[in-house]
N, C-alpha and C positions, 0 to 999 in steps of 0.2 A: 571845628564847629560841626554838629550832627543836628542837621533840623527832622521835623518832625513834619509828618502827612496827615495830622489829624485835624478836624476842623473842628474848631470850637461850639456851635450850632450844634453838632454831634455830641457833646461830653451831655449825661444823665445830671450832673454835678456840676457850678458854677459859683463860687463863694468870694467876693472880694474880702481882704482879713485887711481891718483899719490898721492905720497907725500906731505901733505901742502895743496893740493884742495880741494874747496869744489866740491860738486855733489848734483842733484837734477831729480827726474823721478814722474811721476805721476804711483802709483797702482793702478790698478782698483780692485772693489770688488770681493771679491774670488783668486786674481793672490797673487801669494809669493814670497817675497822677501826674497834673505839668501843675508847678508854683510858677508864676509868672514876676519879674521885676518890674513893675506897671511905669516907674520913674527914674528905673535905672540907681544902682548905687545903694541898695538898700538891701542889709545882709537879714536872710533868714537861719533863725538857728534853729534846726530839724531833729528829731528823737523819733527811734520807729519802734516799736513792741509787738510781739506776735499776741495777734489778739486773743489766742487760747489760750496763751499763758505768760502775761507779763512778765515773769521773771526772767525771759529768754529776752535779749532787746541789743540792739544794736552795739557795736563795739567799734570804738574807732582804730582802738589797736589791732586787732585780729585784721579789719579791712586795708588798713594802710601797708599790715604785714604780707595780706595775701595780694594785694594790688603792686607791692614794690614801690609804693609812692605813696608821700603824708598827703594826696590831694584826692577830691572825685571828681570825677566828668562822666561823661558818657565810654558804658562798656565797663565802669566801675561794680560790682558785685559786693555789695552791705551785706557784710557778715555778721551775725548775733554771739554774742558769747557764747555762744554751744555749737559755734562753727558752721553754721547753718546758713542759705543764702535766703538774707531776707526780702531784697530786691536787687533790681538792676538798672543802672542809668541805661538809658538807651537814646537820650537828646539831651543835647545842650547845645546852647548857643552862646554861651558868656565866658565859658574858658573851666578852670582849674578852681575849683571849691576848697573851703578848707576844713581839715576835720582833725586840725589838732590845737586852737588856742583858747576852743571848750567856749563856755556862756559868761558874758558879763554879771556881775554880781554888785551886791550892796561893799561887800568884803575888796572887791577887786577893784572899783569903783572909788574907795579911800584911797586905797595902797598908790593906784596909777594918778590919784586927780584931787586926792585932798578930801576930809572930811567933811567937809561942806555938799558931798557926793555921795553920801552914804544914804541917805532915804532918795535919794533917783530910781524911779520905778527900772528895773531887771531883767534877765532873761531868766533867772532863776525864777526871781517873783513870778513870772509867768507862767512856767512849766511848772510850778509849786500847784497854783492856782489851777491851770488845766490840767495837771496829774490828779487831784485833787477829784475832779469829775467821775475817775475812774478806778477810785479805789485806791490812790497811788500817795504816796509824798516824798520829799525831798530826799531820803532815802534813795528813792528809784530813776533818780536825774546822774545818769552819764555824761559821759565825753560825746559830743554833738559831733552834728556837720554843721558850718555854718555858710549854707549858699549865700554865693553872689558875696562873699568876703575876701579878699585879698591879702593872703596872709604870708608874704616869701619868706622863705628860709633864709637868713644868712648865711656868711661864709662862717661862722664861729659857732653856728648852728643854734642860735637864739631865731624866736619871731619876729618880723615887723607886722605891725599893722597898720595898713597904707592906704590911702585913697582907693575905693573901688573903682573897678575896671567895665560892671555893667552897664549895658545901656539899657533906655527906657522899651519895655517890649522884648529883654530878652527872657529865656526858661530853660526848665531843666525839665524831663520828665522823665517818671521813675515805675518802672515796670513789677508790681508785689511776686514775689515767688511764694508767698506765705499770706494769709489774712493779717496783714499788719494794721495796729493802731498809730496813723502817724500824728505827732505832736510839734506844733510848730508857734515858736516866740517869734514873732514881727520885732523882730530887736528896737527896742526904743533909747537904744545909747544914743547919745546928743555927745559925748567927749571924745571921740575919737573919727578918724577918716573913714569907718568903714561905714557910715549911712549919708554920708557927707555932711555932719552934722544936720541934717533933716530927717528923719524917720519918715518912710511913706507906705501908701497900702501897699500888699500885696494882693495877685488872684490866684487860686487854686479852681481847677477843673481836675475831674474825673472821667475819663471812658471806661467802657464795659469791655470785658476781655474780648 
């Protein structure tokens, strides 16, 4: 656990993101962002872009490869597919993130829960919708982080996806090395343990460098 000295009163930036929404802010280099889990157990699925040129963005394989580990925490360094660092954890309070079982979908949603699940609003849908704000479409939707998700590895080296391990009031904050566009689905999965089947808000604050 790496907590953090900054007072909320302080952040320029204050947004709670409902239930089910997506959300989307550009950071500039040096500003921090903390997402906060306001209720504990509710995963966010995160996308970063450098704001000068979207087609540089986040990479979950390049960060897992340079970190030696499929998870983020604090002290984590997001890599961009051009090798770049595009931020840095520097607090966490909730543990080990995951940034390899990627975003729930309409498609993924039949496969794991039955067709009767296939029009369940998405994280795709989301990040469709607020990439959409920026010029962007499903085209440009990568392999995520998905905070505050709990995702272990087996021994056979398949995923679980298991009950979350947050609590209510825990965060993560994330330090931009670059002006990044962050993009974030408030995951509105309802079938599986990682929101406890409840979806709830989350908050995001910003400080200035």
């Amino acid at each position: 656990m790496t907590l953090s000295n900054r007072h909320e009163e302080q952040a320029f930036y204050d947004f709670t993101v409902p239930a089910l929404r997506p959300w989307s802010h550009v950071v500039k280099k040096g500003q921090i962002l903390r997402i906060v889990d306001l209720e504990g157990c509710q995963a966010v699925d995160t996308l970063f872009y450098s704001a000068a040129d979207p087609s540089e963005r986040y990479s979950a394989q390049d960060t897992a490869l340079a970190q030696g580990s499929p998870y983020v925490t604090a002290g984590t360094k997001l890599i961009s597919n051009e090798g770049n660092v595009m931020a840095v954890v520097i607090a966490d309070t909730a543990g080990s993130h995951d940034t390899s079982a990627g975003a729930c979908s309409a498609e993924a949603n039949t496969v794991r829960f039955g067709h009767e699940t296939r029009y369940m609003h998405s994280c795709r849908d989301n990040f469709v919708l607020e990439l959409a704000k920026h010029g962007m479409s499903k085209r440009d939707i990568v392999s995520n982080i998905n905070f505050f998700m709990n995702v272990p590895v087996e021994e056979d080296g398949t995923l679980a996806i298991v009950d979350g391990v947050s609590r209510p009031g825990d965060y993560v904050e994330i330090r931009a090395e670059m002006d990044v566009l962050c993009v974030i689905s408030n995951c509105p999965q309802v079938n599986n343990p990682c929101n406890a089947f409840n979806p709830t808000p989350v908050r995001t604050l910003i400080w200035e460098a």
